[in-house]
Each structure stands twice: as structure tokens, then as C-alpha cells.
C-alpha positions in Angstrom: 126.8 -8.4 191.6 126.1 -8.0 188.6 121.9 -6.8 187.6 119.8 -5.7 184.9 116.1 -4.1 184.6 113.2 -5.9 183.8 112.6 -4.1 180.5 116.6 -5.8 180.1 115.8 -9.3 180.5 111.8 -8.9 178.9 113.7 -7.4 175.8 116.4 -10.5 176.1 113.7 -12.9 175.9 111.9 -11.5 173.3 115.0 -11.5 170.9 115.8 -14.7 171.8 112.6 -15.8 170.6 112.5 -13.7 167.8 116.0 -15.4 166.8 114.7 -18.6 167.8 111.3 -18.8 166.1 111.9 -16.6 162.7 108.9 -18.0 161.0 105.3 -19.7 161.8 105.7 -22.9 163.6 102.3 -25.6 163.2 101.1 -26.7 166.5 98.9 -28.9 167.4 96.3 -27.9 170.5 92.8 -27.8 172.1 90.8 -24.9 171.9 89.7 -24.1 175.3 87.9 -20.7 175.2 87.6 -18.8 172.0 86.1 -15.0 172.0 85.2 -12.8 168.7 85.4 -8.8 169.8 83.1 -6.0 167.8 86.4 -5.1 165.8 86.4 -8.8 164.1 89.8 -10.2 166.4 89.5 -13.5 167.5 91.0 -14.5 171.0 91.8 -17.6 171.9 92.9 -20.4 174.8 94.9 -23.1 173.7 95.9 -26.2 175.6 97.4 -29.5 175.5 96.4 -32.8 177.9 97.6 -35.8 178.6 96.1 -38.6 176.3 95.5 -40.1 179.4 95.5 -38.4 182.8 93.6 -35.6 180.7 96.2 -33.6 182.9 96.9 -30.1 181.6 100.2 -30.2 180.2 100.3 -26.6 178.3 98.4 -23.3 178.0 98.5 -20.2 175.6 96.9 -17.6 174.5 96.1 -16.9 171.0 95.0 -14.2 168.9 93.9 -14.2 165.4 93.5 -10.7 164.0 90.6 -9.5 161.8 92.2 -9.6 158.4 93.7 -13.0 158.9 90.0 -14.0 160.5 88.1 -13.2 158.2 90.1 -15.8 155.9 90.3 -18.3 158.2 86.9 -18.5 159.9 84.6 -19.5 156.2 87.6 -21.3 154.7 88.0 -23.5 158.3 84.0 -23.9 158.3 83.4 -24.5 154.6 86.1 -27.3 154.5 85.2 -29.0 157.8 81.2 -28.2 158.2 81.9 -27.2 161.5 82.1 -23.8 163.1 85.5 -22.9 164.9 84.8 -23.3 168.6 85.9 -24.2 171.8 86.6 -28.1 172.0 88.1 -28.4 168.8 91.8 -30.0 168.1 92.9 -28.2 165.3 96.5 -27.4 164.0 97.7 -24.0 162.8 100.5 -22.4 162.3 101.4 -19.6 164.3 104.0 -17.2 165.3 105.3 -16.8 168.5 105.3 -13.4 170.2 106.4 -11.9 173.7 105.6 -8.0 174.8 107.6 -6.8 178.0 104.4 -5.7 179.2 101.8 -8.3 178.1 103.9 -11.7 177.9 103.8 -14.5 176.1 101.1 -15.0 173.0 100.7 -16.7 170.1 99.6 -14.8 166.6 97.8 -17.2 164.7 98.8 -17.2 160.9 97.2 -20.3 159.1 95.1 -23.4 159.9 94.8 -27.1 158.6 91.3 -27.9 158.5 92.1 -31.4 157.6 93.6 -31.7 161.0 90.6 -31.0 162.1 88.0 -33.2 159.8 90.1 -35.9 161.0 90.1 -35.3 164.8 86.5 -35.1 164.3 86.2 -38.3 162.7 88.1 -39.7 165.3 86.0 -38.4 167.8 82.7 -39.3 166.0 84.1 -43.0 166.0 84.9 -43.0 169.4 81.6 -41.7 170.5 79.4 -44.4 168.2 82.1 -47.2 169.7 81.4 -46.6 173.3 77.6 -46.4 172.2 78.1 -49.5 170.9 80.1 -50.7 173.7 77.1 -49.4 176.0 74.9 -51.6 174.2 72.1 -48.4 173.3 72.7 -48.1 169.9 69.3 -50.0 169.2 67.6 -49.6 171.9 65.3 -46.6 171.1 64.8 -48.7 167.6 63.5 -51.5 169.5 60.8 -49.2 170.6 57.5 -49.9 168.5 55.4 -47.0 167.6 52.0 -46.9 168.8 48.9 -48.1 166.3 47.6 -44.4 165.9 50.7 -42.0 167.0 48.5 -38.9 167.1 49.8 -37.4 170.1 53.2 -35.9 169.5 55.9 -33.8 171.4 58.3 -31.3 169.5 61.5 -30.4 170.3 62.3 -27.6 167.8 62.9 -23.8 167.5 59.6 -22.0 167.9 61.0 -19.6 165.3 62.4 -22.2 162.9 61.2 -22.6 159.6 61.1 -26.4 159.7 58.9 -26.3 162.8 56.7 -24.2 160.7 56.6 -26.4 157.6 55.9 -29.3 159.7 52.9 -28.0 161.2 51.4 -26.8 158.3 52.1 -30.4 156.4 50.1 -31.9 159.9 47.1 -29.4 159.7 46.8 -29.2 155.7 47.1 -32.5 154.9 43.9 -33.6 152.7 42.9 -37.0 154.8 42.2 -34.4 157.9 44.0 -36.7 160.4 43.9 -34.9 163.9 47.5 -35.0 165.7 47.9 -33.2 169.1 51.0 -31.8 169.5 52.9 -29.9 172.1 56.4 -27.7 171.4 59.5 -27.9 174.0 61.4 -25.0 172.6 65.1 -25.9 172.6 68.3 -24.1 170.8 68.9 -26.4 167.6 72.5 -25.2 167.3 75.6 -23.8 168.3 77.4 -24.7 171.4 74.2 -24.8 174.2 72.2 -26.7 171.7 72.7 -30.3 173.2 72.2 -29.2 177.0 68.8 -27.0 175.8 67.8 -30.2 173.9 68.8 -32.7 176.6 66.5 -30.1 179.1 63.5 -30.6 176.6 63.5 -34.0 176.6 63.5 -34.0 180.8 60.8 -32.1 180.7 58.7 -34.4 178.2 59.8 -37.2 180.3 58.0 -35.5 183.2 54.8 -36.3 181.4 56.1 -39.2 179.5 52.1 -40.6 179.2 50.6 -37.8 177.6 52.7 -38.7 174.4 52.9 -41.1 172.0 56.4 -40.1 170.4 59.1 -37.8 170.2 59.9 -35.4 167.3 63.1 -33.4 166.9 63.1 -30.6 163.9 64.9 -28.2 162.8 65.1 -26.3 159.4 67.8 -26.8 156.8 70.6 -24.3 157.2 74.6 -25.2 157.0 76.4 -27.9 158.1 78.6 -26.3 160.8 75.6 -26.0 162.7 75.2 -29.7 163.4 78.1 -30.7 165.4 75.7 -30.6 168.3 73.9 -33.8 167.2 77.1 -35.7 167.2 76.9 -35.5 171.0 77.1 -38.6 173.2 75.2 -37.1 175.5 72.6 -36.1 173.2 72.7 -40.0 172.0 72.6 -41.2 175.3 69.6 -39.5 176.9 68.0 -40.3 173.3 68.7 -43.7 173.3 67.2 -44.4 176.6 64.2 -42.3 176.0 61.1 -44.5 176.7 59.3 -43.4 173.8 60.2 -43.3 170.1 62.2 -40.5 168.8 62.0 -39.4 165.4 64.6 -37.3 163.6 64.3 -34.7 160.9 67.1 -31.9 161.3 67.7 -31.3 157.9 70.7 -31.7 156.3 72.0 -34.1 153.5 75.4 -34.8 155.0 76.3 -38.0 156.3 73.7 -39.1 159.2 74.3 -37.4 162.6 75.0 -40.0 165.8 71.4 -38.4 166.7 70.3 -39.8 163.5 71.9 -43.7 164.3 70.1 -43.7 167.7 66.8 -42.5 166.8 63.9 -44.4 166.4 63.3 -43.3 162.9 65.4 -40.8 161.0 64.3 -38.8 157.9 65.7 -36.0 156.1 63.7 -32.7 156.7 60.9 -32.0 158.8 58.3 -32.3 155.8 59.2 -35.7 156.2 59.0 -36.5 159.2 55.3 -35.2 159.0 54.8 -37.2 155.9 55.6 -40.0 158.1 53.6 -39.4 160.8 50.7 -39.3 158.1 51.0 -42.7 156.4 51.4 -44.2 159.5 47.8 -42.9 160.6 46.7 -43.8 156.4 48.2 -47.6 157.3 45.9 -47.6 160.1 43.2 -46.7 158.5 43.3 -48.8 155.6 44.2 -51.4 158.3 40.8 -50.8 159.6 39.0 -50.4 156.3 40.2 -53.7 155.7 39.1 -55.7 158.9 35.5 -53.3 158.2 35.5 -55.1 154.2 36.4 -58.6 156.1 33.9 -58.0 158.7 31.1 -56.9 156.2 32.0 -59.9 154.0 32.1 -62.3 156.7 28.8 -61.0 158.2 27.1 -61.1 154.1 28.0 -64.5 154.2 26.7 -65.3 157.3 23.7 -64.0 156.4 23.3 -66.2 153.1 24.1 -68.8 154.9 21.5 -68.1 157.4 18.9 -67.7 154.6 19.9 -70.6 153.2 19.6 -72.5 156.4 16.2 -71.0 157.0 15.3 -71.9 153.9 15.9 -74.8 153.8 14.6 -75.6 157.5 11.7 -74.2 155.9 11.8 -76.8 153.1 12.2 -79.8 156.1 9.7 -78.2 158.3 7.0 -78.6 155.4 8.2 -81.8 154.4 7.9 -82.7 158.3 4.5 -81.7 158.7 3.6 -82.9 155.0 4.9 -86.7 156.0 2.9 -86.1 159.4 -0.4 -85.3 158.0 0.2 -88.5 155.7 0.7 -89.9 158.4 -2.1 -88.7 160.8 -4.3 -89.5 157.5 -3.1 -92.7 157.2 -3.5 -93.6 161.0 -7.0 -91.8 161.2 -7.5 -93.7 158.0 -7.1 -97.0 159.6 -8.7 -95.9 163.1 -11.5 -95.2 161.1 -11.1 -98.5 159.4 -11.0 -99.8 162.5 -13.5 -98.7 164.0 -16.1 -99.1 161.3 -15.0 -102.8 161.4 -15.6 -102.3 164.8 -19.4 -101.0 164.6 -19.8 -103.3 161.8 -19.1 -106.7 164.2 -20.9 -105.1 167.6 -24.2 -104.0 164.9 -23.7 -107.7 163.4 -23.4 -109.4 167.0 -26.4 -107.1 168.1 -28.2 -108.0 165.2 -28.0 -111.8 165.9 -28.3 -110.8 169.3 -32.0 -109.5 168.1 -32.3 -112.9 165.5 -31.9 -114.9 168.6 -34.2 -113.3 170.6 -36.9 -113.3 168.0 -36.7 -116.6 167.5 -36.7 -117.2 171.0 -39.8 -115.2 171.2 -41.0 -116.7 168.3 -40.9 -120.3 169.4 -42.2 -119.5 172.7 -45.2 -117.1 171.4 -49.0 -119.0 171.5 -49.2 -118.8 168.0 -45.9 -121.1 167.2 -47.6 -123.5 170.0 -50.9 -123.6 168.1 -48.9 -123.8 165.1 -47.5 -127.3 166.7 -51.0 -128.6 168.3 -50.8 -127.1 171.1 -54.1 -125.3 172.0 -55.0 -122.4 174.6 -57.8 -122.8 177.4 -59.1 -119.7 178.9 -61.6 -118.9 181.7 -63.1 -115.7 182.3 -60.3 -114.6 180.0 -57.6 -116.4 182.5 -55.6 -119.4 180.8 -56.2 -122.7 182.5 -53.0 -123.9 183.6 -54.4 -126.4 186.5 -57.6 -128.2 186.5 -58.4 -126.2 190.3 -58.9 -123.6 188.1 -62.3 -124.9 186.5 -65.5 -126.3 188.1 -68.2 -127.7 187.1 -70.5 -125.6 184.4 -67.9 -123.2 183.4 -67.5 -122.1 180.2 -64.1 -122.9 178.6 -62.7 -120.9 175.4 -60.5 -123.3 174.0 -57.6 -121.8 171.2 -56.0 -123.9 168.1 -54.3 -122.6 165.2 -57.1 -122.0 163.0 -59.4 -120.6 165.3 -61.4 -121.5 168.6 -64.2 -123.6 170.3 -66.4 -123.3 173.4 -66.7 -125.9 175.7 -68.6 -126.3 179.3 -67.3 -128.7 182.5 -69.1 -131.2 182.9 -69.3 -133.5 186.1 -66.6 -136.4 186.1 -67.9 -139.7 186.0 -67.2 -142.1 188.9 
């Protein structure tokens, strides 16, 4: 039987593919793990899944030495905005090496960062389709802010810059508003960004009253820092959040997924305090408006109450001007009436006293003398009967111009 050594049949294989793969060869594949070491090498995992098992259907490892890295890393970054990373699809050309001792690798030589851009796009899409498909796009935006959002809690770097300038936009700003705000320090970039975020924003849902909105800041800085904001993660728990979520991280790029899901979205955390601001100033003239309605309202209630007392003034003194007429006119005619009245009981008492005058008259002893009548007296008594007198008495005898005496004689027989 034929044999040969391992070194034999190691150094077979690597001629063969020596002879069989004479120059770079561009492959397309999945970066899986990706480590930089102090002497500027770059080592790498590449694999290949099914489209749709997500099976793993190849795996390699890859090294990119420090001269060649040092190309590729800005030139990859600057022409894609993204930083070279595990999860990417990219395509690069590489050579393909085998050692007796440490096997099979790959030397990468090249890469296509418009490979890349595009398999980012593509992923992008997908991630703003099933969004869409989720039916969450808007549903953060449907979300109103409250009347005086004051009460605010950032998700930010502590040490960012842009957390910086949008505090002091918040404490210096000239109409003195007061905001309350609390920081949930998160990483704003880099590959444990969207799980630090997603952790603030659990946290601020554990006291979900004590806030009116969410913020989420970061400073400017380059674009390859961003990728974590096109998460769908990141867009889902945003989405859902059950208060408003306003965006400022910064950049002047197309907008981020974060960015379409967001309540609000501006560019830079300035902004975003800006915003906050005028919202409180809208209120406020809001309020200074319903205060100049009120005022005017209540001004022309009141000159329309001094009008009305006026003029119930006015009716009150015509009132009691037409009743005194009237009371003068009425005690006017009661008087009237009741001097007519003395008048007819003084008249009737009058001929009342005519009547009985001339009833005295006509029955006094003059008005009898007067008519021939004449007055006989005895001792002073009139004679009313002839018992009265006897014989020898001495009768005074009365006629109207004067009086005579006479004395009884004896009746003859």
C-alpha cells in the first residue's frame, strides 16, 4: 500500500490551490465576527446562509493585514457611512491560502463598498416594509404631546456634547421656562448602541407617568456611527412607546428608520430644545390670549353692566317720578274729595242748625206774641189750665208790645 506524510498531502493541497486560485477571487459573504489586534491586523469570520432556512452553508476565516487595512477600513467607511463590522454582506476580493499547520484562510486583498451600500439599502427597505407591514410606522406620531411638555426624559451620552448643548439651550433660554429633566445614559453608537438604548427606554417605561416625553440626543460626529438607528428593533420598542419620542441625533444624511418612527424628528439636539421651547411659548401665548379674551369679555361686561345700572337708574327715577305724580294727583283728588266732603256735611249741618232755629224760632213766646198770642203767668207760673187760678189772684198777662195785670174775679151765674 502505497502512503505519504501529512506534511505530503498538506503540501499537495496547498499547490493545488495555489495552481488553482493564482489570483484574488471576489466573494460574496457575511461577516460573522471581526477582531482588530494592537499591531493593526484585522481578523475575520465569514459565512454564507441559506436565503431561506438561514442555514449555515459556508465558514472561513479571514485576515486582512495592517498595510492592506489601513486602506480599506476609511476608504470602506467613507464610501458607505458605515463602519466595517460584524453583520455586514460585503464582497471582496481575496486570495486563498492553506498552511500545513494552520489550514485553510482567506487573505483579504480588496473590497466593493458598493456591494455593500446596496445590501444596506436592501436591508433598510426591508426593515421600513415589515414596519409598515406591522402597521407601527405611525403610531408613536399619533401620539399628541402634552399642553405644557415640561417634564422630559433623555436618552443620551452623559459625556456627549449634544447632551450638553441641549441643556444649556433649556436652562439659558431668555423666556425662563422651567423643564424637569432626567438622563438615562445609553451608548449612542457602535455595535451595543441599540440594546443600551432599547434598556433606557425600559427603564423610563418603569415610571412612564413621571414624564411627559421622550428625547433621544446625541452630538454630530460621522456617519458610520449611525447604523444603530436603522435598527428594527430600535424602531419597534420606539414605535410602541406610550409617550412621544423626539429625535435629534445629529446628522444631515438621509433620515434614520429612528427618525420615520419618532414622534417628531429634528436635526441636532439644539433643535430639539428649540422645539421643546416654542411649544411651552405657544402655550403661553395660548393663554395670554384666552387672559386678553377674558379681560375684554369681562370690560364689556362691565360697560354693559354700568350701562344697565344706569339706565335702571334712569327707570327707577322715572318710576318713582310718575308715582309721586301720581300719589299727588290721587292725594290731590282725596283732598278734593274730601273737602267736597266737609263742605256738604258743614252745609247739611248748617241747615241742620237753619232748621232748628226756625223751629225754635217759631215755637219761642216772642214769635207767639208776635202772632196774638199772649202769655198768662201766676206767681211767675204760666197759666196753662184755668185750676190754676182762683179767685183774687193776680194775673200777669204778656203781648207783643208789652204786658198788663189783671185780677180773677168771681164768675157770674
Amino acid at each position: 500500500m502505497n502512503s505519504i506524510t501529512l506534511s505530503e498531502l498538506t503540501s499537495q493541497i496547498q499547490e493545488t490551490i495555489r495552481m488553482g486560485f493564482d489570483s484574488p477571487v471576489w466573494i460574496r459573504a457575511e461577516i460573522s465576527e471581526l477582531r482588530e489586534n494592537p499591531g493593526g491586523h484585522c481578523y475575520l469570520e465569514l459565512i454564507e446562509k441559506d436565503s431561506r432556512s438561514d442555514t449555515l452553508l459556508a465558514k472561513s476565516k479571514a485576515t486582512i493585514w495592517a498595510t492592506t487595512f489601513r486602506m480599506l477600513k476609511p476608504y470602506f467607511e467613507s464610501s458607505t457611512g458605515q463602519s466595517l463590522r460584524a453583520g455586514l454582506n460585503v464582497l471582496v476580493a481575496v486570495t486563498v491560502e492553506f498552511h500545513g499547520v494552520y489550514g485553510f484562510s482567506l487573505n483579504i486583498r480588496d473590497i466593493d463598498p458598493t456591494f455593500t451600500i446596496g445590501e444596506m439599502a436592501a436591508r433598510r427597505l426591508k426593515i421600513i416594509r415589515q414596519l409598515e407591514d406591522d402597521g407601527i410606522v405611525e403610531m408613536n406620531k399619533l401620539l399628541e404631546l402634552p399642553p405644557l411638555p415640561q417634564r422630559i426624559a433623555i436618552i443620551s451620552s452623559a459625556t456627549a456634547a449634544g447632551y450638553g448643548d441641549f441643556c444649556d439651550q433649556l436652562n439659558n433660554d431668555p423666556a425662563q421656562f422651567v423643564f424637569y429633566t432626567k438622563l438615562f445614559p445609553a451608548i449612542m453608537q457602535g455595535d451595543q448602541a441599540e440594546l443600551s438604548i432599547i434598556s433606557a427606554l425600559e427603564k423610563i417605561y418603569d415610571s412612564v407617568d413621571l414624564f411627559d416625553l421622550v428625547v433621544i440626543i446625541r452630538g454630530g460626529g460621522a456617519t458610520t456611527d449611525l447604523a444603530c438607528f436603522d435598527s428594527y428593533d430600535l424602531a419597534l420598542n420606539c414605535a410602541q412607546f406610550p409617550l412621544p419620542i423626539i429625535a435629534g441625533i445629529g446628522h444631515q444624511r438621509d433620515v434614520s428608520i429612528l427618525d420615520m418612527v419618532a414622534h417628531s424628528s429634528l436635526k441636532t439636539p439644539t433643535a430639539v430644545a428649540e422645539f421643546l421651547i416654542s411649544n411651552l411659548q405657544q402655550a403661553e401665548n395660548q393663554v395670554l390670549d384666552i387672559f386678553s379674551d377674558i379681560r375684554y369679555l369681562v370690560k364689556n361686561k362691565l360697560e354693559s353692566e354700568k350701562s344697565f345700572v344706569h339706565q335702571a337708574k334712569i327707570r327707577i327715577k322715572q318710576t318713582l317720578r310718575s308715582w309721586v305724580v301720581q300719589r299727588a294727583h290721587l292725594l290731590d283728588r282725596q283732598k278734593n274729595r274730601l273737602q267736597s266732603s266737609v263742605r256738604m256735611q258743614l252745609l247739611r249741618q248748617n241747615n241742620k242748625l237753619l232748621l232748628l232755629d226756625k223751629n225754635i224760632e217759631t215755637h219761642s213766646p216772642a214769635f207767639l206774641l208776635r202772632h196774638g198770642y199772649t202769655i198768662s203767668t201766676v206767681d211767675g207760673k204760666r197759666i196753662t189750665s184755668v185750676r190754676q187760678v182762683k179767685v183774687g189772684d193776680k194775673i200777669s198777662t204778656f203781648v207783643a208790645d208789652g204786658e198788663f195785670i189783671s185780677e180773677v174775679s168771681p164768675k157770674d151765674k
